[in-house]
C-alpha positions as MATLAB code, in Angstrom:
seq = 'XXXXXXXXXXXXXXXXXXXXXXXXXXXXXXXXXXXXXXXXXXXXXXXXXXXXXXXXXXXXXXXXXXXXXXXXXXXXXXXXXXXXXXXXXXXXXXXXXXXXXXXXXXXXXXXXXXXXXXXXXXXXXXXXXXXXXXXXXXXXXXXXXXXXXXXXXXXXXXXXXXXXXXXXXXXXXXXXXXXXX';
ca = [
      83.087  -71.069 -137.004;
      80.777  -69.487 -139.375;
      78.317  -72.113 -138.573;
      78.772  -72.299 -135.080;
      77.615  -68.255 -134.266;
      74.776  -69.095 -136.870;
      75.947  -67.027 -139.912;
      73.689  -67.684 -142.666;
      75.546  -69.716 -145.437;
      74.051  -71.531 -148.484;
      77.530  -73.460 -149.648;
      80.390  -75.360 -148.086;
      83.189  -76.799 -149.886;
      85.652  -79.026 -148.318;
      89.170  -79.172 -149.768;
      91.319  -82.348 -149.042;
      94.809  -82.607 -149.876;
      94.892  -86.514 -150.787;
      92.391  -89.245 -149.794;
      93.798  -90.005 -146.456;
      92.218  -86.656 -145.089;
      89.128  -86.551 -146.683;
      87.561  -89.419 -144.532;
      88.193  -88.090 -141.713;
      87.295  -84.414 -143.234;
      83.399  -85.435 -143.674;
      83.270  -87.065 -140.389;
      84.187  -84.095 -138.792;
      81.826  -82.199 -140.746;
      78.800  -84.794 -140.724;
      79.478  -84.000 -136.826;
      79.488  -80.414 -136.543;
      75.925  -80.550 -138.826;
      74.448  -82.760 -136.244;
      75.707  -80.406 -133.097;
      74.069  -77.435 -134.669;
      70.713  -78.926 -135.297;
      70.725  -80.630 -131.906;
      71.403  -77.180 -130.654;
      71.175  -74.354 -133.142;
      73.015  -70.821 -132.677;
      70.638  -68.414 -130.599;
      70.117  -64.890 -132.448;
      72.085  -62.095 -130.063;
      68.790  -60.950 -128.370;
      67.669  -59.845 -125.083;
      70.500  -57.702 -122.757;
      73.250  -59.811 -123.359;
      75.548  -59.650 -126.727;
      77.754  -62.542 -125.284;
      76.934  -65.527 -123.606;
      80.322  -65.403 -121.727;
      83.261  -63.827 -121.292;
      86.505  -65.554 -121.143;
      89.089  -64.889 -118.144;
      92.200  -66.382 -117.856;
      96.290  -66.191 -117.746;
      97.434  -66.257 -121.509;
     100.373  -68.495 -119.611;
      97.237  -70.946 -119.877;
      96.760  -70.474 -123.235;
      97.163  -74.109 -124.157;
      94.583  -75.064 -121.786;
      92.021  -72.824 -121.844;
      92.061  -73.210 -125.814;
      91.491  -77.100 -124.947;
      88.355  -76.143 -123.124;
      86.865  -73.968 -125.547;
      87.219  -76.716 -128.793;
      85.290  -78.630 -126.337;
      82.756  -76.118 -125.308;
      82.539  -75.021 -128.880;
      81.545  -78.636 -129.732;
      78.625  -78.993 -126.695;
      77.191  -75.204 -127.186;
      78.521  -74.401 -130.825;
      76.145  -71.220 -131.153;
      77.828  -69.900 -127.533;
      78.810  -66.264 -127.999;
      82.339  -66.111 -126.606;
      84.257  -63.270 -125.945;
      88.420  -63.939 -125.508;
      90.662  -61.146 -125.709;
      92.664  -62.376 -128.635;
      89.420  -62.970 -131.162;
      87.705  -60.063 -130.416;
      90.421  -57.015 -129.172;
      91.174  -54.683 -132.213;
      95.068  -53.456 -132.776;
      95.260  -50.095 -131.099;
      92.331  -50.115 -129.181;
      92.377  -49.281 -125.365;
      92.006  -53.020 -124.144;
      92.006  -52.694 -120.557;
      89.248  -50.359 -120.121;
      87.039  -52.501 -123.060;
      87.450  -55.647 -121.392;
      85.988  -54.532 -118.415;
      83.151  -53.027 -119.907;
      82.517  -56.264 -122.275;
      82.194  -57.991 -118.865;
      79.140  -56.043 -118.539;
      77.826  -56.737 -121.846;
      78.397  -60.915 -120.830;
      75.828  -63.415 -119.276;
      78.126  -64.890 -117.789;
      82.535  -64.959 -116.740;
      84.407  -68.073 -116.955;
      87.408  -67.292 -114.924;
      90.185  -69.980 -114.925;
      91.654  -70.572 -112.090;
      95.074  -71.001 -111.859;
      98.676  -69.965 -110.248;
      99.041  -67.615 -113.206;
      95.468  -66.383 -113.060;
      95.890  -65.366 -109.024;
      99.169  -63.265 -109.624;
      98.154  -61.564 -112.818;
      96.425  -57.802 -111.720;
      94.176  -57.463 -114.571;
      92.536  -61.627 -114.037;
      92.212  -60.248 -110.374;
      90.581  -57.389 -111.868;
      88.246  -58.886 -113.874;
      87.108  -61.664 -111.470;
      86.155  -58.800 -108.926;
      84.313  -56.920 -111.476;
      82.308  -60.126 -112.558;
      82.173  -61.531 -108.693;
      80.137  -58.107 -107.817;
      78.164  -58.827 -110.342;
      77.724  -62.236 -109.069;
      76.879  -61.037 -105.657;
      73.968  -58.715 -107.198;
      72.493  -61.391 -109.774;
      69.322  -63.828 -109.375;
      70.934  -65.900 -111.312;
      74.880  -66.885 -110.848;
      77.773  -64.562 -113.369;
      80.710  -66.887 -112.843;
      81.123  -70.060 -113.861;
      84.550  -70.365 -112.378;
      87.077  -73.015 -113.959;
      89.731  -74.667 -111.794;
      92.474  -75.376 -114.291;
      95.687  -75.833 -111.785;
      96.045  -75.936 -107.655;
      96.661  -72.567 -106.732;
      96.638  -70.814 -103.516;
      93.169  -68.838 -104.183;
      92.491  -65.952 -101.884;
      89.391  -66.473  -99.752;
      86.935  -64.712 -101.860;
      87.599  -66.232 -105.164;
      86.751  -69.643 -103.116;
      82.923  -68.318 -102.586;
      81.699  -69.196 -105.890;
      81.228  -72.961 -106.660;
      83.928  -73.871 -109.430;
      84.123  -76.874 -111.767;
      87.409  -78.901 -111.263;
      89.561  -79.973 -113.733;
      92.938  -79.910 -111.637;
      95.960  -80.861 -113.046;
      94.546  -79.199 -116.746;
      94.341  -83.160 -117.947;
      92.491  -83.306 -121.092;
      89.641  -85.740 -119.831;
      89.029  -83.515 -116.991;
      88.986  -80.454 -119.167;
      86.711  -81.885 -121.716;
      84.112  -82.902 -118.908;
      84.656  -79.244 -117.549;
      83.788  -77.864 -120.897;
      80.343  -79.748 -121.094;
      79.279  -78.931 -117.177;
      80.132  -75.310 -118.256;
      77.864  -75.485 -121.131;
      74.850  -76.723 -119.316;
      74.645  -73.402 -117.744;
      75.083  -71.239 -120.717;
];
């Protein structure tokens, strides 16, 4: 990850346990050196200190942690905020994610059954759809991870589909996402 938010570092050792790893160890490394000079990390400049913020159910976990391996791979400089990385023990979470909202480009919500009946996704959809709603240029970049019964107003913005959360369609979600970061 070190690479990926553009950390400067001068030395990388890989450590394989055996010989059966260690193929498939500098593959995945050979890649990750060719994503970041096809599209290297962006110094945090300008208004926003994240690129996006990350709203979902944690019941979706799973899911939404299958979309951002994928993301990470098309935009691997993207500044992402999720809860779980970036929340300190202690802190007063509730009122700092809705302020980090602010502080976002854009707000990926993902839709889904969980995300409609949980108050604080509601919350931070409306937050980021007002923003929406004021912005020349589009906040949310919603997600559609499961069929849900979505209230009328979370239908207005134009969401990528990857109904039922199948890994293809997730993956493909991930890279439409990342054209508009």
């Amino acid at each position: 990850h070190w690479l990926g938010i553009g950390l400067p570092v001068e030395c990388i050792k890989i450590v394989a346990f055996g010989e059966s790893r260690l193929a498939a160890l500098r593959q995945t490394f050979a890649q990750a050196k060719e994503a970041i000079k096809a599209d290297p990390p962006r110094p945090a400049v300008g208004r926003w200190k994240y690129d996006a913020f990350i709203s979902y159910s944690h019941q979706n976990q799973d899911d939404v942690d299958s979309f951002l391996d994928n993301l990470r791979r098309y935009r691997p400089g993207a500044r992402l905020f999720v809860d779980r990385l970036e929340l300190q023990p202690g802190c007063s979470w509730q009122q700092k994610l809705y302020e980090v909202i602010d502080e976002c480009a854009k707000v990926i919500p993902f839709l889904s059954p969980q995300y409609v009946e949980s108050k604080v996704c509601k919350e931070e959809f409306n937050i980021a759809f007002y923003r929406h709603r004021e912005a020349e240029e589009g906040v949310l970049l919603p997600v559609y991870l499961l069929s849900a019964q979505l209230p009328t107003y979370m239908k207005l913005a134009q969401w990528v589909d990857c109904r039922e959360a199948e890994r293809g369609r997730i993956a493909e979600a991930a890279k439409e996402v990342s054209r508009h970061l």
